[in-house]
C-alpha positions as CSV (number, residue, x, y, z in Angstrom):
1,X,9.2,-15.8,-21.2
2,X,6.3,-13.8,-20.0
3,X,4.6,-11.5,-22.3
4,X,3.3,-7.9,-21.4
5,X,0.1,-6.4,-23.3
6,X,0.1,-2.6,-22.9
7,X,-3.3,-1.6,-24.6
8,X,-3.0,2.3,-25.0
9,X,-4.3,5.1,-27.8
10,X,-1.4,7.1,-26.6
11,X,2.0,6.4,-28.3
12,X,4.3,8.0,-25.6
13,X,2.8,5.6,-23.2
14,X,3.9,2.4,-24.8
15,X,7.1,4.1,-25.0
16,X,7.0,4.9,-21.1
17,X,6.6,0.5,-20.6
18,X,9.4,-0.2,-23.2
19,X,11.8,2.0,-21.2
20,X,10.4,0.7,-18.6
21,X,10.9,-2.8,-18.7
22,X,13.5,-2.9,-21.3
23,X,16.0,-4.5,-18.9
24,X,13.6,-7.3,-18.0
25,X,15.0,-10.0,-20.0
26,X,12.6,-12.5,-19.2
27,X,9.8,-9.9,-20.0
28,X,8.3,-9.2,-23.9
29,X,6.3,-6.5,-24.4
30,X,3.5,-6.0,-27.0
31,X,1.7,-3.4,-27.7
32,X,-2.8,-2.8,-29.2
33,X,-3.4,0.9,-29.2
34,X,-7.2,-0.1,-29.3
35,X,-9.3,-2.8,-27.3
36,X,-10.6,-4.2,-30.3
37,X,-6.7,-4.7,-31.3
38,X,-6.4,-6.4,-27.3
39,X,-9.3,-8.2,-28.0
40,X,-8.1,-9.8,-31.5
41,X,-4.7,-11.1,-30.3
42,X,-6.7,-13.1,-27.6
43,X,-9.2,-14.1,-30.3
44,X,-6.4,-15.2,-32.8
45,X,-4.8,-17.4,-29.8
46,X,-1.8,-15.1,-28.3
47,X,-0.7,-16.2,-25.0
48,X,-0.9,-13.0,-23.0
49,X,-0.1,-13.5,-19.3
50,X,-0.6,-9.9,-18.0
51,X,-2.2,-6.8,-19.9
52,X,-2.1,-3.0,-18.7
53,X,-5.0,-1.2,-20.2
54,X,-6.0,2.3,-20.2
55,X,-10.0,2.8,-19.5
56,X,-10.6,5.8,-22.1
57,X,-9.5,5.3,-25.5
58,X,-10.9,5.5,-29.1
59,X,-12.8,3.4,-29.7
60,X,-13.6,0.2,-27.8
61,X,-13.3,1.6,-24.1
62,X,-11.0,-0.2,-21.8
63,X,-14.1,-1.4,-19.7
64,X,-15.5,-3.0,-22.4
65,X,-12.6,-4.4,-23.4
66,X,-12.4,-6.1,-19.6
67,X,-15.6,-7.1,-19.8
68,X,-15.7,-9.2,-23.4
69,X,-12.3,-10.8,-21.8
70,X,-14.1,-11.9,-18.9
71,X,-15.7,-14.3,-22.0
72,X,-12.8,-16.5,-22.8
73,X,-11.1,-19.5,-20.4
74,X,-9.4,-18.7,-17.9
75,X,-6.6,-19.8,-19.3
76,X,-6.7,-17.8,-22.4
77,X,-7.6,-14.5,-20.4
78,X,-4.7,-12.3,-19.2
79,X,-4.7,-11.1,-15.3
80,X,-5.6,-7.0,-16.3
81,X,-4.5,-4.1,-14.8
82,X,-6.4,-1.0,-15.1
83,X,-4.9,2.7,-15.6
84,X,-6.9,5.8,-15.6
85,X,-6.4,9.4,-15.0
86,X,-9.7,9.7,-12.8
87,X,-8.1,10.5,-9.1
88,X,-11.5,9.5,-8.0
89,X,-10.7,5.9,-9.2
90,X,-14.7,5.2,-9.2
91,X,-14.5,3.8,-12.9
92,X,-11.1,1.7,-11.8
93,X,-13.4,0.4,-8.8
94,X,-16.1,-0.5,-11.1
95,X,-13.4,-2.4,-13.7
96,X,-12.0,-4.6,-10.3
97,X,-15.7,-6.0,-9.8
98,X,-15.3,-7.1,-13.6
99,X,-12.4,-9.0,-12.6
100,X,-9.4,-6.6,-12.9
101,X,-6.4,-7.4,-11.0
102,X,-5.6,-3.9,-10.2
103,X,-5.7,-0.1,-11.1
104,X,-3.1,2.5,-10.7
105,X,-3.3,6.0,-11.3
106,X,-2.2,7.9,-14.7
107,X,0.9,9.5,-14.0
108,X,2.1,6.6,-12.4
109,X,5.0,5.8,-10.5
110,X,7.7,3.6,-12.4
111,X,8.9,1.6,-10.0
112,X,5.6,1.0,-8.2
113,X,4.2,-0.1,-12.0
114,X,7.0,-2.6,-12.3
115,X,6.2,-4.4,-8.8
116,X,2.6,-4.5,-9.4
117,X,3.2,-5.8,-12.7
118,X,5.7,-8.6,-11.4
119,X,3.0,-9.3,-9.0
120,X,0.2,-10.0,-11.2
121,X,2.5,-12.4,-13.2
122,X,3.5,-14.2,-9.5
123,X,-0.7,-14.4,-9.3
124,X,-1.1,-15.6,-13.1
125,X,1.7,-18.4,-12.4
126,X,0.0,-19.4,-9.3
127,X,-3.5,-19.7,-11.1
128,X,-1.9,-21.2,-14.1
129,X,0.1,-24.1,-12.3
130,X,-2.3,-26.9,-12.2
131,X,-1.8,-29.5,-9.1
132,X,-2.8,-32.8,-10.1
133,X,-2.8,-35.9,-6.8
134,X,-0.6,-38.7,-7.3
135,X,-2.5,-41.6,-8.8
136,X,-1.8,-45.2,-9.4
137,X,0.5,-45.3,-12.3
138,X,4.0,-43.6,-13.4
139,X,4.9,-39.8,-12.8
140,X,5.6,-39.2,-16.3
141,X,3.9,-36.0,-16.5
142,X,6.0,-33.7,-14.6
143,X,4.5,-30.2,-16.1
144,X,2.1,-29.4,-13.7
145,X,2.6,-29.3,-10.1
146,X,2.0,-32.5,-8.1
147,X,1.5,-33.6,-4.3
148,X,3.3,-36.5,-4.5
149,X,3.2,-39.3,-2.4
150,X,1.2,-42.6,-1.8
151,X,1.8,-42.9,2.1
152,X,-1.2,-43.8,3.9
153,X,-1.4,-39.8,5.2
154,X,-0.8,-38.7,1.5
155,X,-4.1,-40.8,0.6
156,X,-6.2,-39.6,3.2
157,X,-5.5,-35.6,2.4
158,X,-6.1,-36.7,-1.3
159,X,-9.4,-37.8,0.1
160,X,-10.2,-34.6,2.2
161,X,-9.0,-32.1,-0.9
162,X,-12.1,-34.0,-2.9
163,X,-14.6,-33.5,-0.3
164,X,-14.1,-29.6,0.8
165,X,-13.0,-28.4,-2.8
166,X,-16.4,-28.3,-3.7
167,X,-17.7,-26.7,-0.8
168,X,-17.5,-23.0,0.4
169,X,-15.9,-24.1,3.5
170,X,-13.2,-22.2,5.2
171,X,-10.1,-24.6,5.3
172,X,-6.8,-24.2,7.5
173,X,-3.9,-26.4,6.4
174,X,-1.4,-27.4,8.7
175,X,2.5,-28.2,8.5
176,X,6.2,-27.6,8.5
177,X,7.6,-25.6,6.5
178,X,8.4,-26.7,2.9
179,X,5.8,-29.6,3.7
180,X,3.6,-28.2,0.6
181,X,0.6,-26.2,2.3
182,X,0.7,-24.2,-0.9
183,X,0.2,-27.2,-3.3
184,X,-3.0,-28.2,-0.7
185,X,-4.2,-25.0,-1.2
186,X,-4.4,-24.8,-4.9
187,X,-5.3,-28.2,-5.3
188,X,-8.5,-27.3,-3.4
189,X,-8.9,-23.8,-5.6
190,X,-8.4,-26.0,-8.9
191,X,-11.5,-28.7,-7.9
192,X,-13.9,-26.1,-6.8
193,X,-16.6,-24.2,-8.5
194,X,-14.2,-20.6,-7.8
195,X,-11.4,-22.3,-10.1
196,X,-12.1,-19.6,-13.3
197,X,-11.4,-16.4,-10.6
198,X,-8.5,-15.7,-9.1
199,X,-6.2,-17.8,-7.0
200,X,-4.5,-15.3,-4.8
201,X,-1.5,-16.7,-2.0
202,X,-0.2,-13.9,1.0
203,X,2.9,-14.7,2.6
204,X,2.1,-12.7,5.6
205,X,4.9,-13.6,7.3
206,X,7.2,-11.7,4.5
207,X,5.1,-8.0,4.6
208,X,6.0,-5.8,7.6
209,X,3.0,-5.6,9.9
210,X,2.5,-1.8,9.6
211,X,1.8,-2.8,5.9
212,X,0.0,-5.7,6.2
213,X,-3.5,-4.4,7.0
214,X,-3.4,-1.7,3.8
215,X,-2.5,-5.0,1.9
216,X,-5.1,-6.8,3.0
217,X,-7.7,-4.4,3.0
218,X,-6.3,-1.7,0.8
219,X,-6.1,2.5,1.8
220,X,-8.0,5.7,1.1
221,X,-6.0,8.7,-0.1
222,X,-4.0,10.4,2.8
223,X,-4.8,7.6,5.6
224,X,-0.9,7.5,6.1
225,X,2.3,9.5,5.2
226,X,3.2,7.9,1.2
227,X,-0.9,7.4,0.4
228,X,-1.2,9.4,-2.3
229,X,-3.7,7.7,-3.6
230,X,-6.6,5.2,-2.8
231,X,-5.5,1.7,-2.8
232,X,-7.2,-1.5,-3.4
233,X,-6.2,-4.4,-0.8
234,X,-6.3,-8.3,-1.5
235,X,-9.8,-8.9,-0.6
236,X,-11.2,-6.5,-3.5
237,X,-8.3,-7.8,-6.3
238,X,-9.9,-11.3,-5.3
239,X,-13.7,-10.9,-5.9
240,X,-15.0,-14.1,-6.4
241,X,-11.9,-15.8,-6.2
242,X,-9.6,-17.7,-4.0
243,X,-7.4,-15.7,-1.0
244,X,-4.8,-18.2,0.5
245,X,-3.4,-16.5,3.6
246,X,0.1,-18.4,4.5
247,X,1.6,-18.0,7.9
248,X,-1.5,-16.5,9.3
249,X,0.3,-17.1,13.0
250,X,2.1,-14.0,12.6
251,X,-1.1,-11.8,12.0
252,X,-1.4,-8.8,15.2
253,X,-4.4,-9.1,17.6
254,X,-5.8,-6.6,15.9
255,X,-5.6,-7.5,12.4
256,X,-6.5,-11.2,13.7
257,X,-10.0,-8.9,14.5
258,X,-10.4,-7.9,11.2
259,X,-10.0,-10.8,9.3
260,X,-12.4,-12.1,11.7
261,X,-15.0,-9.6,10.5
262,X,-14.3,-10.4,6.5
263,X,-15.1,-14.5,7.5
264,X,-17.9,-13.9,9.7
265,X,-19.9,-11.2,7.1
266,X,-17.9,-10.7,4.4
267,X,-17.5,-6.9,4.8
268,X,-14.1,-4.9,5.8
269,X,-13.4,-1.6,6.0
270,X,-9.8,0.3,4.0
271,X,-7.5,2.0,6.3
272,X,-8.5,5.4,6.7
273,X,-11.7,4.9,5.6
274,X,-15.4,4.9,6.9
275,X,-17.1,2.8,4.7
276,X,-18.0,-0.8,4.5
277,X,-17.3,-3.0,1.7
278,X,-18.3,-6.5,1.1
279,X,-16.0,-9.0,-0.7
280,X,-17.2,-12.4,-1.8
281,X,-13.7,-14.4,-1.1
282,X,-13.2,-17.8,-0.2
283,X,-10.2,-17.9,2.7
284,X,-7.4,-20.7,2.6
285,X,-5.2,-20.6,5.2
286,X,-1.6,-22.3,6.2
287,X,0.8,-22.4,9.4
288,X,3.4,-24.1,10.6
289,X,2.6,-23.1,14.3
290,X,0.7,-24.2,16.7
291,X,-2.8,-22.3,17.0
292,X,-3.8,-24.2,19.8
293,X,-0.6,-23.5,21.5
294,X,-0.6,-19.7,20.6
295,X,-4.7,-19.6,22.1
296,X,-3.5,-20.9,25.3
297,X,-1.1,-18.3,25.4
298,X,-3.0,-15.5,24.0
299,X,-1.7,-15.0,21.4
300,X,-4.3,-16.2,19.1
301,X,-8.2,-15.0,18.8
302,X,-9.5,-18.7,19.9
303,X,-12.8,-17.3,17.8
304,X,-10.7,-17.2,15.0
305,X,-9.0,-20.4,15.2
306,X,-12.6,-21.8,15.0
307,X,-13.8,-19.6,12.2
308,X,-10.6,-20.8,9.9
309,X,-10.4,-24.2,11.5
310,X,-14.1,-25.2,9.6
311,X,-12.4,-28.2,8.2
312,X,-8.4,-29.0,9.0
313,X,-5.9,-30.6,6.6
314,X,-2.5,-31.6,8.7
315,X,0.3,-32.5,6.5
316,X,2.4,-34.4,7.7
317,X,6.4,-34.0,7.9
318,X,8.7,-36.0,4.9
319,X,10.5,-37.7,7.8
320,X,6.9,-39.6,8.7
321,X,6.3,-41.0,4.9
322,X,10.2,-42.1,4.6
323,X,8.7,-44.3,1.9
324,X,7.8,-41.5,-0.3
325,X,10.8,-40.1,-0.5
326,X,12.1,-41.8,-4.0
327,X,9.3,-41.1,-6.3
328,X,9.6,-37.4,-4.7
329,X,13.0,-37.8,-6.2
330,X,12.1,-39.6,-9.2
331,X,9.9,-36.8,-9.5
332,X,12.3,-33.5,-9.2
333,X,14.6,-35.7,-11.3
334,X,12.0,-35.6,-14.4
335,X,11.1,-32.3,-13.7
336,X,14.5,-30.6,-13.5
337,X,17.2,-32.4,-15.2
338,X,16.2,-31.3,-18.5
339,X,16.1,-27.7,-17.2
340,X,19.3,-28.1,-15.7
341,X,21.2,-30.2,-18.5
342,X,20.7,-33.7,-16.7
343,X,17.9,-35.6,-18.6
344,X,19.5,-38.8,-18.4
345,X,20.5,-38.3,-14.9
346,X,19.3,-41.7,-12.0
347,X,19.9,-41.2,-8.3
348,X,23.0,-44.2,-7.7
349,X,21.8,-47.2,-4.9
350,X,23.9,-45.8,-1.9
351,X,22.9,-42.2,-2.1
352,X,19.4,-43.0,-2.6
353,X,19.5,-44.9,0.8
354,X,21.3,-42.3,2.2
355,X,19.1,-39.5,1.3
356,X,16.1,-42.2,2.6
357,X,17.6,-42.2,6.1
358,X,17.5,-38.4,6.1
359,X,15.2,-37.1,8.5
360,X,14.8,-33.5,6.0
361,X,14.1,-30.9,8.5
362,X,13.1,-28.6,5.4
363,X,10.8,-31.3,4.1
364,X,9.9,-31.6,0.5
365,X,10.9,-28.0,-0.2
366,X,14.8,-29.5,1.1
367,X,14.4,-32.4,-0.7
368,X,13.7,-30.7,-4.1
369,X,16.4,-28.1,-4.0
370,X,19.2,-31.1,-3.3
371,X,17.9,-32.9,-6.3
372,X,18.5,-29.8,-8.1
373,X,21.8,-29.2,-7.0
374,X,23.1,-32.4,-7.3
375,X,22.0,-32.4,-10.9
376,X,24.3,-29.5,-11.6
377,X,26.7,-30.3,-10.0
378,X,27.3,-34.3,-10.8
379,X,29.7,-35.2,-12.9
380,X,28.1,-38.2,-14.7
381,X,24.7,-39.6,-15.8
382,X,24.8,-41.4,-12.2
383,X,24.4,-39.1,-9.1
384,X,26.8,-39.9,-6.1
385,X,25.9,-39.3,-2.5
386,X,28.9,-37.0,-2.5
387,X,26.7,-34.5,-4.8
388,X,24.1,-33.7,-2.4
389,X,24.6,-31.2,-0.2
390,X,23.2,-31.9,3.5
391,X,23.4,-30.3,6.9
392,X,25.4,-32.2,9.6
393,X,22.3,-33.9,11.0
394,X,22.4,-36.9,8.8
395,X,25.2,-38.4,11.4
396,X,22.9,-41.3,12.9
397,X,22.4,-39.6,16.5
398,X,20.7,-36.5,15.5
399,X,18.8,-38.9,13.2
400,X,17.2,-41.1,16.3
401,X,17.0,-37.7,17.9
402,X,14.3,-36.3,15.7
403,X,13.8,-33.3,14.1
404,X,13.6,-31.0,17.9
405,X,16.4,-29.0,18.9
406,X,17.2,-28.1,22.3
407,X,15.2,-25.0,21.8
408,X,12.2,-26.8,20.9
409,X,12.5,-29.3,23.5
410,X,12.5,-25.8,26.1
411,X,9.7,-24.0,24.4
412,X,7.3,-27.1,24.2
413,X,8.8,-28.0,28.4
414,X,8.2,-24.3,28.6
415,X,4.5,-24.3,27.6
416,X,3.6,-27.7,29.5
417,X,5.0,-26.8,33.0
418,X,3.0,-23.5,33.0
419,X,-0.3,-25.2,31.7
420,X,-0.2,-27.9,34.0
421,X,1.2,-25.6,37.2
422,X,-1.9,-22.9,36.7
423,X,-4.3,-25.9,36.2
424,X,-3.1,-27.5,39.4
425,X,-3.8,-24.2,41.0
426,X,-7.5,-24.1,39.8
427,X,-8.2,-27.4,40.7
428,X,-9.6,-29.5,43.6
429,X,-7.5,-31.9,44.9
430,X,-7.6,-34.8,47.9
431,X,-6.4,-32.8,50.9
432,X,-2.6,-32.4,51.1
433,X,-1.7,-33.4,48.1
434,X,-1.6,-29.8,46.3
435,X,1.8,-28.6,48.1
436,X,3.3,-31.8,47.2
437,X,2.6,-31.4,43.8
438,X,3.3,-27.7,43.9
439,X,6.8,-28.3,45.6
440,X,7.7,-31.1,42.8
441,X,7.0,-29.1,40.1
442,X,8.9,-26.0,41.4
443,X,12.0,-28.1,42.0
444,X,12.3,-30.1,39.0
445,X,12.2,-26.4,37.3
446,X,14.4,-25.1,39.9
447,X,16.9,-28.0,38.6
448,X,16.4,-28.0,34.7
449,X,17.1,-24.3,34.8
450,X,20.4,-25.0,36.9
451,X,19.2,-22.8,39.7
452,X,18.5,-19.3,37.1
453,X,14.9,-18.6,39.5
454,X,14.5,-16.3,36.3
455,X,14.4,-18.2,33.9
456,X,12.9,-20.8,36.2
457,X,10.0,-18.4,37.0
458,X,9.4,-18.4,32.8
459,X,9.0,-21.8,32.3
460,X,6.5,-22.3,35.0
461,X,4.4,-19.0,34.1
462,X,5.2,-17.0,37.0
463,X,7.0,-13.7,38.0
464,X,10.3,-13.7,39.5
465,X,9.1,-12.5,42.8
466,X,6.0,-14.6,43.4
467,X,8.5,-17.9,42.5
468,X,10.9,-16.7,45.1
469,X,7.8,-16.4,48.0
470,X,6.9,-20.0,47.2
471,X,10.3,-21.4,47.0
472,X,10.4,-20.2,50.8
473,X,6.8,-21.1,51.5
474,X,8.4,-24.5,50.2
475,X,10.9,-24.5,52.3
476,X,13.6,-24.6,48.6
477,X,14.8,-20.6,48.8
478,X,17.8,-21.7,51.0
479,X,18.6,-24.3,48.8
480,X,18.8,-22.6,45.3
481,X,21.1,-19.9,43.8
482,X,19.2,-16.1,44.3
């Protein structure tokens, strides 16, 4: 259960918090009507995981208060949010550079609070969950998060997390999805000198574009329709700390220019606003697409890619380190079958080869949530292959197939015929030998598209109409379905 400090001289709002979040069941509030009170349950060993502290009160002012909390570990200090009744917010600016998560605005509103609240906990989780690297020996200690596996892949990211952790390097961490970019990236936050700030992870992919940038980089009062009031984005909340930008493929052009800026000198400007503001982040960032691929097609900021790209940690799919997939669910088994009333559950022989032959196109992520399932759902101490719950594509063809689908297998044919068709076309070749080429390529997509010249024209990066004046130039128009 998380607890809630709400550090306020005024009775009615403690009140306002308890109606609040009475309904939060995982949620207990306490309440210090005085810094010096705040102060003294952190002194006397409380575990506090979030406080919301007014800056004005009797006393011990609410800045002070932020800044003597700024002394203990960072383990012992909750993430703060700041409330004040100053529309000018200058003081709530001043209290983020001390390390507060966030400020809001006295009279506040509720349901805003609650999901700012709910998101400093998600932040104090992620800076609290300690990733430790497999080493030699058992996996007994299944409280804190691990990357585990002892493939020869595993070792050599293990490796790479030791040597840019304690550098200020820019690092961009590469994968599938569920492959465990996230556990890279705080492993590298936990061994490096930022590890007593703030550890701070985006899912870009999940906030709407049109709100993206005011996330990011915050908003001044009135910039949009619903700005009532000016807004810190990510890059303040994380002074000092860590910013781990996830699915950074989907970012716009234009905010792909921006966050451009904030690498190359550190400074940004908020939406609606005119001034510049410097932020002293360190940037993580994690995709599962291909950069290179989006460059080529322009969909990418190649200066970017190069910027993020300062050092590159590829992890590879669970299908390519088969081996590692039973201490993974040795692992999950530890960590969850207390949790989940199975403490003495064991994975039986058959359905541990069976889930070994599994080519998990959701990787570890897959593989974890099975493990939990099946240790609800089995009946006895010994778990069956019947209790894990897997996609048709453990039959043995789709196996030896590989993780592509027939869309994939398009889209990458799809990129490849246009690359290598506008190369041809920009290169010097012996005399002759051009057309042939030309004429090869434009029939074998001609034939893989079944005659469709539009869909044809896609794959080999040209319009409809200038495929149709070479197919006659080629002497293929005749031959093909309009």
């Amino acid at each position: 259960m998380a607890r809630i400090l709400i550090v306020d001289d005024e009775k009615d709002v403690h009140y306002s918090f308890r109606r609040m979040l009475k309904r939060e069941t995982d949620l207990e509030v306490v309440s210090a009507h005085s810094g010096e009170e705040a102060l003294s349950f952190l002194e006397h060993g409380m575990p506090i995981d979030v406080a919301v502290m007014d800056i004005r009160m009797g006393g011990m002012s609410g800045l002070e208060a932020l800044r003597r909390m700024a002394k203990f570990e960072p383990r012992q200090r909750p993430i703060v949010i700041i409330m004040t009744a100053f529309s000018t917010a200058d003081v709530a600016i001043e209290a983020t550079k001390l390390g507060a998560y966030d400020y809001v605005i006295k009279p506040f509103d509720v349901e805003k609070m609650k999901a700012l609240v709910h998101e400093a906990l998600r932040a104090r989780y992620a800076m609290q969950r300690v990733v430790t690297l497999e080493a030699e020996g058992d996996l007994e200690d299944v409280e804190a998060d691990r990357i585990v596996g002892r493939h020869p892949s595993m070792q050599a990211i293990y490796k790479m997390i030791g040597r840019v952790a304690p550098t200020e390097a820019s690092v961009l961490i590469q994968g599938e999805s569920g492959t465990g970019k996230e556990l890279v990236a705080r492993a590298i936050y936990h061994h490096s000198a930022r590890n007593e700030k703030i550890f701070l992870p985006i899912n870009c992919a999940a906030i709407p574009e049109a709100l993206l940038e005011s996330e990011l980089f915050g908003h001044e009062r009135g910039a949009f329709t619903g700005a009532v009031e000016r807004r810190l984005g990510k890059f303040e909340q994380c002074e000092g700390g860590t910013l781990f930008l996830d699915e950074i493929g989907d970012f716009s052009p234009a905010l792909q220019g921006k966050i451009l800026r904030v690498i190359e000198d550190h400074s940004f400007q908020r939406v609606g606003g005119d001034r510049w503001i410097t932020s002293d982040v360190r940037i993580l960032a994690a995709t599962h697409q291909n950069l290179a691929e989006m460059v080529r097609a322009g969909r990418f900021r190649e200066d970017l890619l190069y910027r993020l790209n300062v050092v590159s940690i590829t992890i590879p799919p669970l299908r390519e380190r088969a081996d590692d997939v039973p201490a993974l669910i040795r692992f999950f088994l530890r960590k969850y079958g207390p949790q989940y009333g199975g403490e003495h559950k064991s994975v039986g022989e058959e359905a541990m080869a069976m889930l070994g032959r599994y080519h998990w196109p959701g990787n570890v992520r897959q593989l974890e949530n099975a493990v939990k399932r099946a240790i609800v759902i089995s009946r006895g101490d010994l778990i069956l292959p019947e209790d894990f719950h897997l996609p048709e594509e453990t039959s043995a063809d789709r196996e030896t197939a590989g993780p592509d689908t027939a869309a994939d297998k398009r889209e990458d044919l799809s990129a490849a015929l246009g690359d290598v068709f506008q190369g041809l076309c920009r290169t010097e070749l012996p005399k002759g030998m051009l057309p042939y080429i030309e004429r090869e390529l434009v029939r074998r997509a001609i034939e893989y598209t079944n005659g469709n010249q539009v869909q044809a024209a896609k794959l080999l990066g040209l319009s409809r109409n200038t495929l149709r004046a070479r197919l006659e130039e080629l002497g293929l128009l005749s031959k093909e379905k309009p």
